[in-house]
C-alpha positions as CSV (number, residue, x, y, z in Angstrom):
1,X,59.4,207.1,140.5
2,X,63.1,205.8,140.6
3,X,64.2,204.0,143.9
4,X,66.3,205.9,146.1
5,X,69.1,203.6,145.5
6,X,69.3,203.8,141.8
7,X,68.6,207.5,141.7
8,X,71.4,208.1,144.3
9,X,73.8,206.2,142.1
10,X,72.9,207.8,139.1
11,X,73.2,211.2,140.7
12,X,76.8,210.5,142.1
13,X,78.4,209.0,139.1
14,X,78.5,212.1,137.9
15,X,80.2,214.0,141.0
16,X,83.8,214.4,141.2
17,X,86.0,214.6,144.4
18,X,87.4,217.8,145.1
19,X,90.9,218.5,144.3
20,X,91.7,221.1,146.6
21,X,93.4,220.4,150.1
22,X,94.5,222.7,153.0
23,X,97.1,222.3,155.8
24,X,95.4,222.1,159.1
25,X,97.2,222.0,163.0
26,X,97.0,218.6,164.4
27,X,94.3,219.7,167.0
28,X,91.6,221.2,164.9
29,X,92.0,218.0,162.1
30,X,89.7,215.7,164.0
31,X,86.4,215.1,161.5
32,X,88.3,216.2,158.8
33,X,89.6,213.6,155.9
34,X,93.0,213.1,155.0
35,X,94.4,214.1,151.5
36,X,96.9,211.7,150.5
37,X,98.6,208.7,152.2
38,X,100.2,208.3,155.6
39,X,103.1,206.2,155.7
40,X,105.0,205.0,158.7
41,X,108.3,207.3,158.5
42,X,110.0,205.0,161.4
43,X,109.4,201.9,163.5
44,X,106.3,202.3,165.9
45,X,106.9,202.4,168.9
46,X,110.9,202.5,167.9
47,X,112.2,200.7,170.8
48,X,111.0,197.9,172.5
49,X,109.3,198.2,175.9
50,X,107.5,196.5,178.7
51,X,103.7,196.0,178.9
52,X,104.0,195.3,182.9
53,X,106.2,196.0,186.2
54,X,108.2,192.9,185.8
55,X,111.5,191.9,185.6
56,X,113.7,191.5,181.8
57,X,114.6,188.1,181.7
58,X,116.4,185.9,179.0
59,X,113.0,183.6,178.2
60,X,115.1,180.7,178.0
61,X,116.6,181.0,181.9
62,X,112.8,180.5,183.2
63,X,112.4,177.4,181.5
64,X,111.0,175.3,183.5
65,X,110.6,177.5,186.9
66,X,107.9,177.0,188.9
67,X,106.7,177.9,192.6
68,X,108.3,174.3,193.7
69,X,111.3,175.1,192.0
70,X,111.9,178.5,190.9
71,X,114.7,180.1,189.1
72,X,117.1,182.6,190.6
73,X,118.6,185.2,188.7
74,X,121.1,188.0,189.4
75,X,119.2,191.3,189.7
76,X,122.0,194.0,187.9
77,X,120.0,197.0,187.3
78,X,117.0,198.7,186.4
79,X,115.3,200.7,183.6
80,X,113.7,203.9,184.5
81,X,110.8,204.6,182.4
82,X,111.8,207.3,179.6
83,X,115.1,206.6,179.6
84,X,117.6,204.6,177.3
85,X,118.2,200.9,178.9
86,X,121.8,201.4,179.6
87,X,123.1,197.7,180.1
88,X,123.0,194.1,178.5
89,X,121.3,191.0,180.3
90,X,123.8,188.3,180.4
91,X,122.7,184.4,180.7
92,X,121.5,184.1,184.2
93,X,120.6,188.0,184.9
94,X,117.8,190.0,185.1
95,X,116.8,193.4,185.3
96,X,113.6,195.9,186.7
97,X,111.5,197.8,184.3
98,X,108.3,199.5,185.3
99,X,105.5,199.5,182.5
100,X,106.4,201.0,179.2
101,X,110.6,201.0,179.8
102,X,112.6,200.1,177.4
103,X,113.6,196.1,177.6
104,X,117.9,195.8,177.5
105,X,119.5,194.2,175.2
106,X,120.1,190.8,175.8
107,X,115.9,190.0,177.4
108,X,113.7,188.6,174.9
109,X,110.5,188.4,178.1
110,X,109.8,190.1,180.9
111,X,108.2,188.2,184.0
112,X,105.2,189.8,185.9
113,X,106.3,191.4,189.5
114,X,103.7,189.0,190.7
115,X,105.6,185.7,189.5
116,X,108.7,186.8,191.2
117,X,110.3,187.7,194.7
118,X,113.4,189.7,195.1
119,X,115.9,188.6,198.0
120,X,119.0,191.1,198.3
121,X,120.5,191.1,194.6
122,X,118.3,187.6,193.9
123,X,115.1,187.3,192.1
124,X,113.1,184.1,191.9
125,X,110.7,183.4,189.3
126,X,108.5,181.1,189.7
127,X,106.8,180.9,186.3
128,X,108.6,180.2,183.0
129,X,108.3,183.1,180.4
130,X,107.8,182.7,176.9
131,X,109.7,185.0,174.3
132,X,107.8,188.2,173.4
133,X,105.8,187.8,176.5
134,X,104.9,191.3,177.8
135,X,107.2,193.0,175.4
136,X,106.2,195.4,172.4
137,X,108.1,195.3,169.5
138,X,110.2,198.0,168.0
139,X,108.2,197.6,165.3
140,X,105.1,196.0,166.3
141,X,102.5,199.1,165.9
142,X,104.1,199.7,162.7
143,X,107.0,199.3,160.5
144,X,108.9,202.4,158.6
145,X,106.7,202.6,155.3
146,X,104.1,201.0,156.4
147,X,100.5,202.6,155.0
148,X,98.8,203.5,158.1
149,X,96.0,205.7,156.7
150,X,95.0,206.0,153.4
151,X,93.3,209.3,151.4
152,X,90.3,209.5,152.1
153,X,89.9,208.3,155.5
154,X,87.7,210.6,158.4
155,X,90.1,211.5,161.0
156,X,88.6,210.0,164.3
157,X,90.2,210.7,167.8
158,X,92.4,207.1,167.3
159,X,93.7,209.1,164.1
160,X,94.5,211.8,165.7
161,X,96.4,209.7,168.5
162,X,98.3,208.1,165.5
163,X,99.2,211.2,163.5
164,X,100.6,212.3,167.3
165,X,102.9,209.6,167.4
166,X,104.3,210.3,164.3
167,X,105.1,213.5,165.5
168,X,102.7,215.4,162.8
169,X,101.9,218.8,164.0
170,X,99.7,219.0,160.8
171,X,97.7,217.9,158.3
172,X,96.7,218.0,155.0
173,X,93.1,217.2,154.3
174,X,90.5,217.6,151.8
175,X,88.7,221.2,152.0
176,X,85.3,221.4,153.3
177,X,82.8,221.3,150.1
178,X,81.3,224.6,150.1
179,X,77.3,224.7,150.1
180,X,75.0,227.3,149.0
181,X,71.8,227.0,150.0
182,X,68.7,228.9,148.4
183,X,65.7,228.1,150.2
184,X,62.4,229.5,147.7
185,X,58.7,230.2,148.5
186,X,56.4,233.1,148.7
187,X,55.1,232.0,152.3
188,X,58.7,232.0,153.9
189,X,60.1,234.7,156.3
190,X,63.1,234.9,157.8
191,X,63.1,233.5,161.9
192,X,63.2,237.3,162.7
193,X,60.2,238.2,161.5
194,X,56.9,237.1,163.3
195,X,54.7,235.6,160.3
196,X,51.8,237.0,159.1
197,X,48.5,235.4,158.6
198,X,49.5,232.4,155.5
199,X,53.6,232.7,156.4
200,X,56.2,230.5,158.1
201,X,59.2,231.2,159.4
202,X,62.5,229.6,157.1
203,X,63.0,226.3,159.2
204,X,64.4,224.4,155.8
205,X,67.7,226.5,155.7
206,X,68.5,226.1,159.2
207,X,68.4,222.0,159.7
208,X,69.6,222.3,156.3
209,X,72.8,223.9,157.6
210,X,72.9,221.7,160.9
211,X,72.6,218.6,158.1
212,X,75.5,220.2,155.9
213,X,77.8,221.1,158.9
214,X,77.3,217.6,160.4
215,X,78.3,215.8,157.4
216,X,81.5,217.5,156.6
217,X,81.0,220.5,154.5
218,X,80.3,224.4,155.3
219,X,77.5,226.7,154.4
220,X,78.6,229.9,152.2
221,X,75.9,231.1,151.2
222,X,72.3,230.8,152.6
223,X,69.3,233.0,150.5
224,X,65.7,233.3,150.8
225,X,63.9,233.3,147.7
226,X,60.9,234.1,146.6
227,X,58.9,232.0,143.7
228,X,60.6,233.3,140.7
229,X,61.6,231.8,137.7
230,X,64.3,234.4,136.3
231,X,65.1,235.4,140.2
232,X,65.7,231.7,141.0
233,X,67.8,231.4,137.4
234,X,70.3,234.5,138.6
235,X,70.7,233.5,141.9
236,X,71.6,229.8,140.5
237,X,74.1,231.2,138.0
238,X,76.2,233.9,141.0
239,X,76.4,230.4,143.0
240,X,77.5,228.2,140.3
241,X,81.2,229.9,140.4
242,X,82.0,230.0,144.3
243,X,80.7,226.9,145.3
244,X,81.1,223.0,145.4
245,X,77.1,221.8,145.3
246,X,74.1,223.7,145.9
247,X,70.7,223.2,148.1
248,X,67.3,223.9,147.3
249,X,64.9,223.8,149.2
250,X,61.2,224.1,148.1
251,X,59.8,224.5,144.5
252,X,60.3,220.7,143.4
253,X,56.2,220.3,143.8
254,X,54.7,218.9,140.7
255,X,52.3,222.1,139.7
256,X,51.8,225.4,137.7
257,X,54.8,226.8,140.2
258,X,57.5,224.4,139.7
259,X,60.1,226.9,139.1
260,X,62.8,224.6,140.5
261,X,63.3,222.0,137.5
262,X,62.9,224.8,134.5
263,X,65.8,226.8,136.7
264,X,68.4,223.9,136.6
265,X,67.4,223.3,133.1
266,X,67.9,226.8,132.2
267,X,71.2,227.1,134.1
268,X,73.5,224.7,132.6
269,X,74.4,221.1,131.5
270,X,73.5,218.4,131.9
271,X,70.5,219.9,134.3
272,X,67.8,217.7,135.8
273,X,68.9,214.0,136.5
274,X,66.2,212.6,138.8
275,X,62.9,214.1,139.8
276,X,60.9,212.3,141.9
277,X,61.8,209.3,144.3
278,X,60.2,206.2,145.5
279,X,60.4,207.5,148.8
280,X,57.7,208.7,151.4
281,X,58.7,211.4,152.5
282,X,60.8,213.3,150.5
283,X,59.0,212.0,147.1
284,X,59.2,215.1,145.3
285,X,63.5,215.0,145.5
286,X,65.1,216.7,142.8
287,X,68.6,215.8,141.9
288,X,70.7,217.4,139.2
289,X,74.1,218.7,138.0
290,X,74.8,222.2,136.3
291,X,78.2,221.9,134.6
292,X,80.1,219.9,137.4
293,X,77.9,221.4,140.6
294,X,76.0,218.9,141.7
295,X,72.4,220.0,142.8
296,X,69.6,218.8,144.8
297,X,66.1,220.4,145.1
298,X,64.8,219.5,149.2
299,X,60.8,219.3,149.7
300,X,59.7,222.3,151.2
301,X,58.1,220.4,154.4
302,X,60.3,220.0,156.7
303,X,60.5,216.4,157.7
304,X,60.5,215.2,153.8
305,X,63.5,217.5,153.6
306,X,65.7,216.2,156.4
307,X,64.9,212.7,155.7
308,X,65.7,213.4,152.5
309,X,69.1,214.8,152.7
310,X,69.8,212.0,155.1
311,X,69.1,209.8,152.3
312,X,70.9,211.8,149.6
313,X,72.8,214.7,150.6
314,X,75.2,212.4,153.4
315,X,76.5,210.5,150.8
316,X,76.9,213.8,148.4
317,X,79.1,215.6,150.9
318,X,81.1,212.1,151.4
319,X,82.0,211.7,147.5
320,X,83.4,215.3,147.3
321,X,85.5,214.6,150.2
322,X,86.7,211.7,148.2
323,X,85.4,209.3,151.6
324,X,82.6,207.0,152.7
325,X,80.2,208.4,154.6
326,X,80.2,207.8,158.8
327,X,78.1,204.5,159.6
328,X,75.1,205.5,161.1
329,X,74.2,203.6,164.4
330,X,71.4,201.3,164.6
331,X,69.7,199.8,167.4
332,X,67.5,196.6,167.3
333,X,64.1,197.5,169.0
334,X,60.5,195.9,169.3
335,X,57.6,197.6,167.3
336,X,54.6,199.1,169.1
337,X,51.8,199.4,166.7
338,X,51.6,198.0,162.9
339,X,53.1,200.5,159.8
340,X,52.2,199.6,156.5
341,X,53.5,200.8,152.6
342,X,52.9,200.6,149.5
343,X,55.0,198.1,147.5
344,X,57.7,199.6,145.0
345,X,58.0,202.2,147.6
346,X,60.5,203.1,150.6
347,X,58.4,204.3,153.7
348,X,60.7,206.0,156.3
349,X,58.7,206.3,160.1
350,X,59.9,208.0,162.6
351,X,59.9,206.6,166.2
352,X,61.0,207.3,169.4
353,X,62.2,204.1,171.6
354,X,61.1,203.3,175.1
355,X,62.9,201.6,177.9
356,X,65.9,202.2,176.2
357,X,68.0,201.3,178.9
358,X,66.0,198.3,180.2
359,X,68.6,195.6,179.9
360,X,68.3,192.7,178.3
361,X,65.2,193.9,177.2
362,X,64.5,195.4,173.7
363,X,63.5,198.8,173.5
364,X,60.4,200.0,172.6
365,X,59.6,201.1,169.1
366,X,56.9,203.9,169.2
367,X,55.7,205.3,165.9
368,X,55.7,209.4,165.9
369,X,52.9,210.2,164.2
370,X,52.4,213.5,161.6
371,X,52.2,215.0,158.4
372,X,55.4,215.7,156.5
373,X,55.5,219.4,157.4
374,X,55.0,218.9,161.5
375,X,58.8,220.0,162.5
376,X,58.1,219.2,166.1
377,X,57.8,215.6,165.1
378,X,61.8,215.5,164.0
379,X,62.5,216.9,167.7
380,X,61.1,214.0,169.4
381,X,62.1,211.3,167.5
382,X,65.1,209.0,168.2
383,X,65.6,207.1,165.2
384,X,64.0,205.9,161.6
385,X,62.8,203.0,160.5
386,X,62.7,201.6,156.7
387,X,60.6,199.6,154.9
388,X,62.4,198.4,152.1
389,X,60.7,198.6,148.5
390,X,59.3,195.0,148.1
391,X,57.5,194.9,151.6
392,X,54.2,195.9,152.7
393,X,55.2,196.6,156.0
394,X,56.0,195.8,159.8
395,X,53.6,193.9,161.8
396,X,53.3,195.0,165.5
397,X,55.6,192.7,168.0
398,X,58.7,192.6,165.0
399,X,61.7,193.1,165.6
400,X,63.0,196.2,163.9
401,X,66.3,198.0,163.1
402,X,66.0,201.6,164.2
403,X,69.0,204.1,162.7
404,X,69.4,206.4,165.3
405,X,69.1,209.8,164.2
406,X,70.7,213.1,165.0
């Protein structure tokens, strides 16, 4: 069996990005990744303003004020908010400017309105400024040509807010990878149809989607199959052309109907990379490549096949879009009862955490308990825990890291 690690490294070295982008509207670019660079194409914010209601003072005429002995200015004006300041501070003046104004020429500070006290045209400060206190720079969020956001990076809502500012109506990102999904077996109906006696309905294509959709590509084709060598070879050969990986889910079983390793094989170069992972569940993991599409074969139990697209198909999705893929959150919690593994393999438990909002106090770890094909099991959980390959476990009372799932 080859670690997850290695066989995931093996898989993607030989998966390329895809070249082909598509120009979005600003508001429908969030979760999407950027194509090329994003330079600066002018000073950010452009101007300088105020971060407070205050007065614009020359730093150096407050040196030395204090409640005791504060300086007086010359009030001469004031800044409305939006527009252009329209006069020049002169040694010993000062003027008004409400939060985000621009600062006139001549200030280099501007005094809190709670450091000061205004008599007629007289204000009196009664604590020295420093220069550049309360004042943004013209340039301060960014400088014309500065790199701001590099290809490849997820578009998040502080992205957005940036692309905004730069007056980008819209974008040019890296096209969603396009997934075909063929989901095999003889005992699977469609969720329409009630299941006879030895029959389950098609769970596996529908998290499957969910899984897909989540991590940033699309689902263009979705097909039932039934367990057929030459029936599995066509349907891999009409999806090769029109898509960017492909999904199978089922068939990767060591046994007299493994149809889904002779079916890569059969289909094209270089065919079967990694079949079987040190991993419980998801052990029977298929991953391939059929001239430039990369493949991966999903148990057929449920649970083995969304841990182990979490494990492999994530990161997949991320290296076509050129990008990393999205941290997964974690949350340190307490374990309940003991879980043991083998050494040389990766055990993943799922667990759902108690007293999860209990303060100071760590949460709850509580193993879910069930066979690999229990579905109901992934519905209550609220995270995973690993155990790497060189341990033999987690002793009850330990402090565990939880990644918080779906």
């Amino acid at each position: 069996m080859t670690p997850a690690a290695e066989a995931l490294n093996i898989w993607l070295s030989s998966v390329m990005r895809i070249g082909v982008h598509e120009d979005l509207p600003l508001q429908e670019a969030y979760g999407r990744v950027l194509a090329s660079d994003l330079r600066a194409t002018a000073d950010l914010p452009g101007f300088r303003r105020s971060t407070v209601d205050g007065y614009a003072v020359r730093a150096k005429d407050t040196f030395g004020a204090g409640e005791g002995l504060p300086a007086i200015l010359n009030l001469v004006g004031a800044v409305r908010i939006g527009q252009p300041a329209a006069l020049t501070l002169l040694p010993g003046q000062t003027a008004w400017v409400p939060t985000g104004a621009m600062i006139p020429e001549g200030a280099d500070a501007v005094v809190m309105l709670e450091y000061t006290e205004t008599l007629a045209d007289l204000v009196q400060i009664s604590r020295p400024a420093a220069p550049g206190d309360n004042v943004i720079l013209a340039d301060e969020d960014a400088a014309c040509g500065d790199l701001l956001l590099p290809a490849g990076q997820r578009i998040g809502s502080g992205e957005i807010g940036l692309l905004a500012s730069l007056g980008c109506t819209t974008v040019r990102v890296v096209r969603k990878p396009r997934a075909c999904i063929l989901s095999t077996g003889d005992e699977i109906v469609p969720i329409d149809v009630a299941p006879a006696p030895g029959q389950v309905r098609d769970i596996n294509l529908h998290t499957i989607t969910a899984l897909i959709k989540k991590a940033g590509g699309c689902v263009t084709s979705a097909q039932l199959r039934h367990d057929d060598a030459d029936l599995l070879t066509a349907s891999l050969e009409q999806a090769i052309p029109v898509c960017d990986l492909i999904v199978l889910s089922g068939g990767s079983s060591v046994g007299d109907r493994d149809y889904t390793i002779n079916a890569i094989n059969r289909v094209g170069k270089p065919g079967v990379l990694i079949h079987g992972i040190a991993v419980k569940p998801g052990k029977p993991t298929v991953l391939g490549n059929i001239n430039g599409i990369p493949v991966i074969g999903l148990p057929g139990h449920p649970v083995s096949a969304m841990i182990a697209w979490r494990l492999f198909g994530d990161a997949l999705v991320a290296a076509l879009l050129g990008t990393s893929p999205p941290r997964r959150a974690t949350i340190r919690a307490r374990l309940s009862a003991n879980l043991s593994s083998a050494p040389g393999r990766e055990d993943f438990y799922r667990v759902r955490l108690h007293n999860i909002d209990a303060g100071d106090v760590l949460p709850l770890a509580v193993p879910v308990l069930g066979k690999s094909g229990l579905i109901t099991t992934m519905a209550r959980i609220d995270g995973i825990i690993r155990i790497p390959l060189d341990s033999e476990g987690f002793q009850k009372g330990e402090i565990v890291e939880v990644e918080q799932f779906d």
